[in-house]
C-alpha positions as CSV (number, residue, x, y, z in Angstrom):
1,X,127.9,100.5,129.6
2,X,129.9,102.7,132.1
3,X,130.1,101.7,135.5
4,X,128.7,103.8,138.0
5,X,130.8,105.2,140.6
6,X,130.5,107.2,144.0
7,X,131.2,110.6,142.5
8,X,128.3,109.7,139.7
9,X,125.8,109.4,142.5
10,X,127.4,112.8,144.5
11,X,126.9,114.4,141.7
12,X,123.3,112.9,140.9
13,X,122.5,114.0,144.8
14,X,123.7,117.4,143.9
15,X,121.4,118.3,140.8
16,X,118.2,117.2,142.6
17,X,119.7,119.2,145.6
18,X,119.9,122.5,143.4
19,X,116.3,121.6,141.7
20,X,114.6,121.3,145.0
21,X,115.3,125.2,145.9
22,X,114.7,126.4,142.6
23,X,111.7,128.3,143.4
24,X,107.9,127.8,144.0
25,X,106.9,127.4,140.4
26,X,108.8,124.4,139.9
27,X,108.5,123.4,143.4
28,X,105.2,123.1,142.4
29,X,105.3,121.1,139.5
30,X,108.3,118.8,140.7
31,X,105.2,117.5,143.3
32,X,103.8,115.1,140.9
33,X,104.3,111.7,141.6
34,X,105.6,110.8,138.4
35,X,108.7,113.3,139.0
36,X,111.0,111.1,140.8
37,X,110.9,108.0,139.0
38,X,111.5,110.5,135.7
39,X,114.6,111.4,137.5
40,X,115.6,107.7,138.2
41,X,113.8,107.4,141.7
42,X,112.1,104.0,141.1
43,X,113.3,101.8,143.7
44,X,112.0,101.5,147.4
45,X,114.4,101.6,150.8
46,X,114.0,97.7,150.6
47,X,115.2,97.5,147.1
48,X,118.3,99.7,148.4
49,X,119.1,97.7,151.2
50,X,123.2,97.6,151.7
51,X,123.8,99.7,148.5
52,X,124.9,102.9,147.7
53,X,121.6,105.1,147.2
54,X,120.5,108.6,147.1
55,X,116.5,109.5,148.1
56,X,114.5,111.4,146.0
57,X,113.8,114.9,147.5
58,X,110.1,115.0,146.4
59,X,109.4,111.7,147.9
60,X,111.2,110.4,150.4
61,X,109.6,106.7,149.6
62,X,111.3,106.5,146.3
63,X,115.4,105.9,146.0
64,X,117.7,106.0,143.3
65,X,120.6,103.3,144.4
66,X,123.2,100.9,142.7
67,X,126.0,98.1,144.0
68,X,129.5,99.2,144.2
69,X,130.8,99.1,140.4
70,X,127.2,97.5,139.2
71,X,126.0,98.9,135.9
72,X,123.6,102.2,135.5
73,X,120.0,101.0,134.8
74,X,119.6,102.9,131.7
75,X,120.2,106.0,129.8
76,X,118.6,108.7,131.7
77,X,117.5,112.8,130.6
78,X,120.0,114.9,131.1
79,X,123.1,112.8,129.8
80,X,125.1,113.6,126.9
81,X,124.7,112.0,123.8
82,X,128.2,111.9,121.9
83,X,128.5,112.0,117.7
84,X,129.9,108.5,118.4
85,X,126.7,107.3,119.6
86,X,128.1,107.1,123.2
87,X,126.1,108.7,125.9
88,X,127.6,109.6,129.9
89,X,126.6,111.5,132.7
90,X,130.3,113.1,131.9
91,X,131.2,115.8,129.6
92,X,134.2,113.7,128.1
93,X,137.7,115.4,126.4
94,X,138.2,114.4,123.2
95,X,134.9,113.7,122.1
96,X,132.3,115.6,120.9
97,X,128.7,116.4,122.3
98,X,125.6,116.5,119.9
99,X,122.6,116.9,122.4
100,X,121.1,115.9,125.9
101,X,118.9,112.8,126.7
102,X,115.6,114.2,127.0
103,X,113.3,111.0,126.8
104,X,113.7,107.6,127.2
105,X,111.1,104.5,127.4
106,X,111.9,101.1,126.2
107,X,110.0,102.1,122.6
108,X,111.3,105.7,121.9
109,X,114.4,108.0,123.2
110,X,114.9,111.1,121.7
111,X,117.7,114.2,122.7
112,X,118.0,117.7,122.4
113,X,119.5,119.4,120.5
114,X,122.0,121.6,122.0
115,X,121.1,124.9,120.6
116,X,117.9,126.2,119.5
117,X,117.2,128.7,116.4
118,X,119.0,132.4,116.9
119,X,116.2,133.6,116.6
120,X,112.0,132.8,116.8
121,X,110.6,131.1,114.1
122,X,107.2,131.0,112.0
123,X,105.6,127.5,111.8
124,X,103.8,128.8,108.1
125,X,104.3,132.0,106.5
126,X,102.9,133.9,104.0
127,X,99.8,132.8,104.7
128,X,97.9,130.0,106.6
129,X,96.8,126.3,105.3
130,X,96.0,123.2,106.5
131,X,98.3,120.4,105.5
132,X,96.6,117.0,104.5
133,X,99.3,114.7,105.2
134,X,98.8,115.7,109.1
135,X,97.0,114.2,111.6
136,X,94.7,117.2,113.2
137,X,94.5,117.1,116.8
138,X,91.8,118.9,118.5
139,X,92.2,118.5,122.3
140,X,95.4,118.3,124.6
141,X,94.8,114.9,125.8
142,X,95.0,113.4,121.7
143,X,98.0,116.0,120.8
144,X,99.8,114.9,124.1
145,X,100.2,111.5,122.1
146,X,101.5,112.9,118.8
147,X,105.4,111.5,119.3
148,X,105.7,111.4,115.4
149,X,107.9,114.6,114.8
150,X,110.0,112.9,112.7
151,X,106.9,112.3,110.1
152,X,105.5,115.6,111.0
153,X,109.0,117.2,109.7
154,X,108.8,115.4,106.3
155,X,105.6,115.7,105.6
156,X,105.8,119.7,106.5
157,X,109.3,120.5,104.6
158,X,108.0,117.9,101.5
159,X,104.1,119.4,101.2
160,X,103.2,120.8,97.5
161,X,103.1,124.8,98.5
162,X,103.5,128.0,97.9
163,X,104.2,128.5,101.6
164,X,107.6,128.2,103.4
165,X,107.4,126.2,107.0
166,X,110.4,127.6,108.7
167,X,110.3,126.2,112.2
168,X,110.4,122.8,110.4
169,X,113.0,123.5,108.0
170,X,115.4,125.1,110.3
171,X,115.4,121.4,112.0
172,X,115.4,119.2,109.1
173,X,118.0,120.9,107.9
174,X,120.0,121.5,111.1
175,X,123.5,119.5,111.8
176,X,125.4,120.1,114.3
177,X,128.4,117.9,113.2
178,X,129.3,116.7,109.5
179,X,129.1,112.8,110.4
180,X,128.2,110.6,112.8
181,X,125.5,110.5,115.7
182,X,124.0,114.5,114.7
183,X,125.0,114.9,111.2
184,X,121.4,113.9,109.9
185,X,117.7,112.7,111.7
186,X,116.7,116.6,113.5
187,X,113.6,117.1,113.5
188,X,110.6,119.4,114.8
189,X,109.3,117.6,118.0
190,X,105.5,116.5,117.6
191,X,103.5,118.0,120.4
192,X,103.7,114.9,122.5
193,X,107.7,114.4,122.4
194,X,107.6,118.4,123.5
195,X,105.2,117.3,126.4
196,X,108.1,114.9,127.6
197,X,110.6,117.1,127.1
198,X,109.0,119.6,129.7
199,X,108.9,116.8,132.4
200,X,112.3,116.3,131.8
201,X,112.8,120.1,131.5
202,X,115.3,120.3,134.7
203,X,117.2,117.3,134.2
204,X,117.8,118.3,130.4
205,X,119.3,121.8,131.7
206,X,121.3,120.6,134.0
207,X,122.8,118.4,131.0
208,X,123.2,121.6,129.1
209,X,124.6,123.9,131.6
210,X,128.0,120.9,132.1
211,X,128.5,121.7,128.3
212,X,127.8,125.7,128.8
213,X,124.8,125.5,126.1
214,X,121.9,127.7,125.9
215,X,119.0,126.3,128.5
216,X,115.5,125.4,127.5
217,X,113.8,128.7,128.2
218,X,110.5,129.5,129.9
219,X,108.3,129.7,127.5
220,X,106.5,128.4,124.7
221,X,108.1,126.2,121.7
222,X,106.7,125.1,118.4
223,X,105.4,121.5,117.7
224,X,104.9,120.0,114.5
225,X,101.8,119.2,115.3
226,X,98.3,120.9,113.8
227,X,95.2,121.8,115.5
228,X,92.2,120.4,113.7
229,X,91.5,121.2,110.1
230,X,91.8,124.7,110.5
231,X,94.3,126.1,108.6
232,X,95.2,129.0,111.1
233,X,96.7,127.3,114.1
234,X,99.3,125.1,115.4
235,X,100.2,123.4,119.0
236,X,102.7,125.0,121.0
237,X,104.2,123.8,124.7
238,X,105.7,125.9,127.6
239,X,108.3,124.3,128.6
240,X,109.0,124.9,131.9
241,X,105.3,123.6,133.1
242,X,104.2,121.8,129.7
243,X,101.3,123.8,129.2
244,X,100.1,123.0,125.8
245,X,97.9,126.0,123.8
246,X,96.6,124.8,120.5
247,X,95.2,128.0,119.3
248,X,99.0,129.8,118.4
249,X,98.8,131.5,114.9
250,X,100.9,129.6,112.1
251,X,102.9,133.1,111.3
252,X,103.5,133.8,114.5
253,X,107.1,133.6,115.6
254,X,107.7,131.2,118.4
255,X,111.2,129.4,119.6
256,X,111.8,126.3,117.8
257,X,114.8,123.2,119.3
258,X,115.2,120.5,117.5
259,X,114.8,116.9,118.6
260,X,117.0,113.7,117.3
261,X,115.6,110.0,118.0
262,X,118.6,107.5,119.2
């Protein structure tokens, strides 16, 4: 794992520095009190004691802080995930970046890709359906849980119809690089895993902007999750803020980034 050094944490310091003026909107939702430890806050000024440590500028009870030349704690969103399967804080010469680190918990981690579709994208089109192989959520709370993109995908891009899905088909068949980390695995992000990816949503365009790549937008993004059985609608999340609307019209075109589990 790479070793953690001064100019790591500067830099650290001055992201969450540039995210705390970012205006009232997200001042607003950067307030929650899970926001620092999603940013890597989760230590106390106790835990910190005689080490190198930066406090979190929502909460000035929660500290990021590690021992000269110890070890980072863990991936974190907003890194860069490499085609060699290597991840760093670093945009690093010679190798090539795939995505950003949008999610991580010690079941699931999951990046970005580093593009999204040129151009909005149906979820169904001609006309509507309901796909059987889906589970149906009806409520925000039950689709907030829905972290199975990758089944979603295959079931969508694999279901016996007339009808072409292509937000989910752009991703199954996107691929960035021709081998390695990338080449294979995108997939449309269930409504859950784009949930997480709007609490990360800073962190992961910070991670974009070192590599010049188009920033997760304000607005709202395709899942590959359904809502109930009826065969109109589809869940969509607003990135920014994560508002989640369930009642989005299959045929309607909506922006569409692929996800890739690591």
């Amino acid at each position: 794992m790479r070793k953690i050094m001064k100019k790591d944490i500067l830099m650290f310091g001055s992201l969450l520095s540039l995210m705390s003026v970012s205006g009232a909107a997200l001042a607003q939702n950067c307030t929650s009190p899970t926001r620092c430890a999603e940013l890597g806050y989760k230590k106390s000024a106790s835990d910190c004691d005689g080490m190198e440590s930066l406090v979190c500028p929502f909460d000035s009870s929660k500290y990021f802080c590690v021992e000269a030349g110890d070890s980072a704690a863990g991936d974190q969103p907003g890194m860069i995930l490499y085609s060699d399967g290597s991840i760093s804080n670093d945009v690093v010469s010679g190798k090539t970046a795939v995505g950003v680190v949008a999610y991580v918990d010690k079941n699931r981690r999951f990046a970005v890709a580093l593009e999204e579709s040129s151009s909005t994208l149906e979820w169904s089109t001609p006309s509507y359906e309901n796909l059987s192989c889906l589970t149906d959520y009806s409520n925000q709370a039950d689709a907030q849980t829905d972290f199975k993109g990758a089944d979603n995908t295959s079931c969508i891009v694999n279901y016996n119809s007339s009808n072409h899905h292509p937000a989910a088909e752009y991703c199954n068949s996107y691929k960035p690089v021709s081998s390695g980390t990338g080449s294979s695995g995108w997939y449309l992000p269930g409504a859950g895993e784009l949930y997480a990816i709007s609490s990360n949503h800073e962190a992961i365009n910070f991670g974009l902007q070192k590599l010049s790549k188009t920033r997760l937008q304000n607005d709202y993004y395709w899942s590959s999750s359904e809502y109930t059985s009826d065969s109109y609608y589809a869940w969509v999340v607003y990135l920014s803020d994560g508002s989640m609307a369930s009642r989005s019209i299959k045929n309607y075109k909506r922006r569409v980034r692929c996800v890739l589990a690591f």
